[in-house]
C-alpha positions, 0 to 999 in steps of 0.5 A, spaced: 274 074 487 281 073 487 281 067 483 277 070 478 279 078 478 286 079 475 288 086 478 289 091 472 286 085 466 280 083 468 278 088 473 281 091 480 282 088 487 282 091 494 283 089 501 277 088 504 275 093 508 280 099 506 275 104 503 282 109 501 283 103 496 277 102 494 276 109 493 282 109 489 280 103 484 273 106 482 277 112 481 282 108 477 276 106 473 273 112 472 279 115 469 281 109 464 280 111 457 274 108 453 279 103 450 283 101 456 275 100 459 274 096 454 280 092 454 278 090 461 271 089 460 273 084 454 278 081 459 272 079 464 267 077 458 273 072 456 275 070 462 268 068 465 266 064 458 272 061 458 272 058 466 264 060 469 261 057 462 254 052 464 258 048 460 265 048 461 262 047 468 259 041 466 265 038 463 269 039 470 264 036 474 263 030 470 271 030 469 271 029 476 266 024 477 269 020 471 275 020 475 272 018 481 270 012 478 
């Protein structure tokens, strides 16, 4: 998750296994005014379009093929 969630832009991240911080994330969450959320939500919406895309992923691997080559 660290290579795609960037803390406070896209989304939250907590250390795996500490329940206080991830109780304090979803509470962060739920405290967030609309706009703030929103914010968040366009950010993770871009940042898997741009990255995670079937097609972006596809010229990422037939660049390393052609590399490769």
């Amino acid at each position: 998750c660290r290579d795609i969630i960037k803390n406070g832009y896209n989304g939250y991240l907590f250390q795996k296994g500490n329940v206080s911080e991830l109780e304090k994330k979803i509470m962060k969450v739920y405290n967030l005014k609309k706009f703030q959320l929103n914010k968040i939500q366009n950010n993770a919406r871009l940042r898997v379009i741009s990255h995670f895309d079937e097609q972006v992923v596809i010229q990422k691997k037939l660049n390393f093929i052609k590399k490769s080559i």
